[in-house]
C-alpha positions in Angstrom: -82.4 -24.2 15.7 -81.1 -21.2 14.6 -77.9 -21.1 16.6 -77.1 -24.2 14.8 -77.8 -22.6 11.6 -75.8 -20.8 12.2 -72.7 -22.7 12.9 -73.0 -25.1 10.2 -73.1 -21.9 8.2 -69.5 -20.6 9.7 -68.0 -23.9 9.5 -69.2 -24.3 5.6 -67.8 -21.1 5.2 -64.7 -22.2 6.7 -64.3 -25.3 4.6 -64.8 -23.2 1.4 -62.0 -20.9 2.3 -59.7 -23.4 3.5 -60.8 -25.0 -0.1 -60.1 -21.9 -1.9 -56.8 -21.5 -0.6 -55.6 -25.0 -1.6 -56.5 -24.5 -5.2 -54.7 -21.0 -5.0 -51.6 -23.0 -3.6 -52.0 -25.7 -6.1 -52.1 -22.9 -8.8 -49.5 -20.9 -7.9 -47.4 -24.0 -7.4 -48.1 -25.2 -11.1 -47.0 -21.7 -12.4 -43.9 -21.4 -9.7 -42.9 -24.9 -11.9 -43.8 -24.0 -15.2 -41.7 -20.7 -14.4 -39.0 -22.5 -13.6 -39.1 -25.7 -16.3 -39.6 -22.9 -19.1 -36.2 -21.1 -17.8 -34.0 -24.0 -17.7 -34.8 -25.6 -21.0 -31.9 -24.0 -22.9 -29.7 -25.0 -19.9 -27.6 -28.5 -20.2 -28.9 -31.5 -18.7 -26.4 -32.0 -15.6 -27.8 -28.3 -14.8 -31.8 -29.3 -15.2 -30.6 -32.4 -12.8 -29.1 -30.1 -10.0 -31.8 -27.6 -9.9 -34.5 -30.6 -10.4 -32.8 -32.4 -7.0 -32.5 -28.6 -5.0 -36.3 -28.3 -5.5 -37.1 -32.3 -4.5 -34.8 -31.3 -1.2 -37.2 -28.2 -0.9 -39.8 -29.9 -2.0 -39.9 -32.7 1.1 -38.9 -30.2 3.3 -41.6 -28.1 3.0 -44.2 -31.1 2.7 -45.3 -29.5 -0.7 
């Protein structure tokens, strides 16, 4: 009983790590984004387009 205590304890503790470090991801993604949205609003349109279709092509590359 208590050897299965104690591996439902390591594998809940591995499902809130691998939990925290999606929402860290997620986070840092949304702030990677904002960063870059922010910078290119005084920029024309066909440059918002350009760097909006690099980081789709980065984007599926990297499964994001």
């Amino acid at each position: 009983m208590l050897a299965v205590s104690h591996r439902m304890r390591a594998t809940n503790l591995a499902l809130a790590l691998k939990h925290s470090e999606m929402v860290w991801s997620v986070e840092r993604l949304e702030q990677i984004h904002d960063a870059i949205v922010g910078a290119m609003q005084p920029a024309d349109r066909e440059t918002g387009e350009r760097v909006f279709a690099a980081l789709r092509e980065v984007q599926g590359r990297c499964n994001l």
